[in-house]
C-alpha positions as CSV (number, residue, x, y, z in Angstrom):
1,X,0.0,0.0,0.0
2,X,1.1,3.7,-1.0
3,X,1.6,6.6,1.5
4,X,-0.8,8.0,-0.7
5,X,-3.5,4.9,-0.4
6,X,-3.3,4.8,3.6
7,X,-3.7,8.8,4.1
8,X,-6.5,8.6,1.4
9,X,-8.4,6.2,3.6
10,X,-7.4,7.9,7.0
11,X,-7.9,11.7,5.8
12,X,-9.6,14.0,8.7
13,X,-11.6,10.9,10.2
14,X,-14.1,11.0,7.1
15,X,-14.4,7.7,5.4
16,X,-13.8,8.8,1.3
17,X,-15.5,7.1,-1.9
18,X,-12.8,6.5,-4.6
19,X,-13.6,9.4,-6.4
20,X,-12.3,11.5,-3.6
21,X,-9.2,9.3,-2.9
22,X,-8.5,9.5,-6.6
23,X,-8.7,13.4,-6.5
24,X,-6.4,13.0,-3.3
25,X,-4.0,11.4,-5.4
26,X,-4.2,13.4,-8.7
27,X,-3.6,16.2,-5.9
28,X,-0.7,14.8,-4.2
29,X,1.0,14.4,-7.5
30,X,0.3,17.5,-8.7
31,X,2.1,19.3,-6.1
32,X,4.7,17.1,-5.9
33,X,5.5,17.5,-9.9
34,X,5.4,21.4,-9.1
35,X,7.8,21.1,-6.3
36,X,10.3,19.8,-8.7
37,X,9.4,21.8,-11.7
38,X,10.1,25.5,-9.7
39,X,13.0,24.1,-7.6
40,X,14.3,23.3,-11.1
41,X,13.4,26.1,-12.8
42,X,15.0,27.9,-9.9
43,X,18.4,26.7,-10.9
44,X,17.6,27.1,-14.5
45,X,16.6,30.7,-13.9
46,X,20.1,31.3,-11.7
47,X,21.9,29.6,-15.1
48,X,20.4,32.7,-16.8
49,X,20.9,35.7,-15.0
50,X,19.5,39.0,-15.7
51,X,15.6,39.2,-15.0
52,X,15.5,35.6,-14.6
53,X,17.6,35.4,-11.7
54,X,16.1,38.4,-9.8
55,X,15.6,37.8,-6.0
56,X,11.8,38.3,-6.0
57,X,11.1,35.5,-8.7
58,X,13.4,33.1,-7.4
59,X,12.0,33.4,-4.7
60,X,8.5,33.0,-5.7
61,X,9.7,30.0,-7.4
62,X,11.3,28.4,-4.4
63,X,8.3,29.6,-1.9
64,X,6.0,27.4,-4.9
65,X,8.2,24.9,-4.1
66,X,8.1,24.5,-0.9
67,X,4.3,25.1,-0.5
68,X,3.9,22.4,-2.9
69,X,5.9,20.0,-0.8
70,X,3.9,21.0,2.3
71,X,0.9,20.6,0.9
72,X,1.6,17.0,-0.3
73,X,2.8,15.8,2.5
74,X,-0.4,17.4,4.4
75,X,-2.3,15.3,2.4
76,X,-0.2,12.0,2.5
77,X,-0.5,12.3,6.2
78,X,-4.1,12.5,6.3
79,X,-4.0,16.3,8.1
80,X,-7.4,17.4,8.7
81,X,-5.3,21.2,7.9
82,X,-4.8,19.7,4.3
83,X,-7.4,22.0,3.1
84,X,-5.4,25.1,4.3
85,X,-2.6,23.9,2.7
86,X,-4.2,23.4,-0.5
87,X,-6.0,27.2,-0.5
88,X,-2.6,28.9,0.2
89,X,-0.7,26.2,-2.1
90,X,-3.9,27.4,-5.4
91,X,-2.1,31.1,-4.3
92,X,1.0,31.0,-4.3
93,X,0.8,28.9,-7.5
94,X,-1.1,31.8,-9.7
95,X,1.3,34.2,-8.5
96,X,4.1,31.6,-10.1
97,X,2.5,31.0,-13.0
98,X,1.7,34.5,-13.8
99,X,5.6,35.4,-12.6
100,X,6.9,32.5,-15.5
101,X,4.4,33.4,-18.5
102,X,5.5,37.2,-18.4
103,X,9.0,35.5,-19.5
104,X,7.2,35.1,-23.0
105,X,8.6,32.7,-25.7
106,X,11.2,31.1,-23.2
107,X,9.6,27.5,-23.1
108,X,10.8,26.4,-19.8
109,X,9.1,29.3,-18.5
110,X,6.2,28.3,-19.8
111,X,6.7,24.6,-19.0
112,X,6.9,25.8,-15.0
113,X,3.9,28.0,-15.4
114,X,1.5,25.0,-17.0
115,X,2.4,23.1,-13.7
116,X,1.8,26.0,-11.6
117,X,-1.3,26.2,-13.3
118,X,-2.1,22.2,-12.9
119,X,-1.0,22.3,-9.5
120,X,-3.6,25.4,-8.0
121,X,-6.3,24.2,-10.3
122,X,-6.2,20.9,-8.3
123,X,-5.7,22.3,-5.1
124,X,-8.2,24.4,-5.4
125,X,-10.5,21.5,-6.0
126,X,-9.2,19.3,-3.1
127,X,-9.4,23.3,-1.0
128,X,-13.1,23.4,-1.6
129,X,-14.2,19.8,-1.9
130,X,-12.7,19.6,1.7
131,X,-14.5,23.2,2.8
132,X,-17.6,21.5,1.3
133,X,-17.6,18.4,3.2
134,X,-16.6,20.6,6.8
135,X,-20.1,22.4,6.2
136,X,-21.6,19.0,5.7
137,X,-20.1,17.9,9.1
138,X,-21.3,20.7,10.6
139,X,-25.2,20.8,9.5
């Protein structure tokens, strides 16, 4: 069994159907493919120079990073905070997408921004599907 299968099953107490331990997973991978995608781009971007290596985009690219590793492992350990993660995670991702497109035709730019992109779109998805199923608790 996978990290990812037992915190699935385990996540916040709430018993999940497979479509919700599926989106876990597509989740979990997401941010972990983003974590390495900006800490590579990182380096990439210090190979560059000039406006790529600026201290305010690397270090949007290595905060990405490092949100996206948090998250996942929120979510691999079942955290009932997971969905805190996740919202702040969708942020910080926009902002790094949006930083990496305004680097026009420069395709590993681009590349790190379609992740970035990936990344919050599913987190925002796991963010709400978990604020959804709070209210539910609640009622």
């Amino acid at each position: 069994m996978s990290p990812h299968e037992h915190a699935g099953h385990e996540h916040a107490g709430h018993a999940h159907d497979e479509h919700d331990h599926d989106e876990l997973d597509a989740c979990i991978e997401a941010c972990l493919q983003c974590h390495v995608v900006c800490t590579m781009t990182a380096q990439y971007c210090l190979t560059q120079g000039g406006e790529h290596a600026e201290v305010g985009h690397v270090g949007l690219l290595l905060d990405c990073a490092e949100m996206c590793q948090t998250s996942a492992n929120f979510m691999i350990r079942g955290s009932p905070y997971h969905a805190l993660t996740c919202g702040v995670c969708a942020e910080v991702c926009r902002e790094c997408a949006s930083a990496c497109r305004a680097f026009g035709d420069d395709e590993n730019m681009a590349h790190c921004a379609d992740v970035c992109e990936e990344c919050a779109d599913s987190c925002e998805r796991m963010s709400s599907t978990q604020a959804a199923s709070d209210d539910d608790d609640e009622a």
